[in-house]
C-alpha positions, 0 to 999 in steps of 0.5 A: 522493447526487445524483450515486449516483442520476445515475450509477444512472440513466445506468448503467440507461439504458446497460444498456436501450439495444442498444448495451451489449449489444455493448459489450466490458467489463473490470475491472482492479484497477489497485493490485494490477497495480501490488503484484504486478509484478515491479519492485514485488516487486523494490523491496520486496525492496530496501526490505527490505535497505534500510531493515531495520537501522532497523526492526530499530533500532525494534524494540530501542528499543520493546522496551527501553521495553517492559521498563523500562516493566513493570520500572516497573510491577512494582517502582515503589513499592519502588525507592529513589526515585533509581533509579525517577527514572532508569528513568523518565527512561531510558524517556522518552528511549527512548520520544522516541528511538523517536518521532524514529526512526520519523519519520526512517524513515517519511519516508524509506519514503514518499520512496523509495516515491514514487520508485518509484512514478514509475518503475513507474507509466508502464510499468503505465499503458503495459501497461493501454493496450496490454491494453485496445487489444489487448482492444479493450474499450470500457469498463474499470472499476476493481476497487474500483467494482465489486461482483463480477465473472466472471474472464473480464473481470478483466484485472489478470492480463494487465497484470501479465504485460504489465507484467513483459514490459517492460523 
């Protein structure tokens, strides 16, 4: 709390002075210049071809155990015993096949998105440099600490379109 009324009075105190007024300020959504690049378009898209048979795979799994589960549900009291033991037996082990599966598929999404990260990160950070240098702003905030802002000073725009400029 100490440091929101800091930051409020340090913010007061800049918009008080002669000199804020002259300051050239942007805002700049750093996530969505990231999201909306042509490489991160491109990566998703690979991703997709990538790890689509797995969470096609998932799919198949939850939807087994979702039929053996209202099957159980359904017509549990009436089976023979030994077959009600075996659905259910079969739906644990779908439902452990399931957890072990979507694990592996997680772990593997996460891996090749900090890959990609630590290729597209240096080229967006080189992009918001060259926008501010090339704005010659003198304060850039990010989007998500600001309450709103006029379009004019969103600069997300022209380093997405700088970003996918580079090669």
């Amino acid at each position: 709390m100490r440091k929101l009324t800091q930051w409020v009075l340090f913010s007061a105190a800049l918009l008080a002075t002669p000199a804020f007024a002259e300051m050239k300020i942007a805002v700049l959504n750093y996530q969505m210049a990231l999201l909306e690049s042509d490489a991160a378009k491109k990566y998703a898209v690979d991703a997709e071809k990538k790890f689509g048979p797995q969470l096609n795979k998932l799919k198949t799994l939850e939807s087994d155990a979702k039929r053996i589960q209202d099957r159980l549900v359904k017509e549990g009291e009436k089976m023979q015993t030994a077959e009600r033991e075996r659905l259910e037996l079969e739906f644990k082990q779908k439902a452990r096949d399931f957890q072990f599966q979507s694990k592996e598929l997680n772990e593997a999404k996460a891996v090749a998105d900090r890959d990609m990260l630590k290729l597209i990160k240096p080229k967006l950070d080189k992009a918001v440099e060259e926008v501010i240098k090339k704005g010659s702003f003198d304060l850039v905030l990010e989007q998500g600490s600001v309450v709103e802002v006029k379009p004019q000073y969103d600069i997300t725009r022209q380093v997405i379109e700088r970003m996918n400029q580079m090669r």
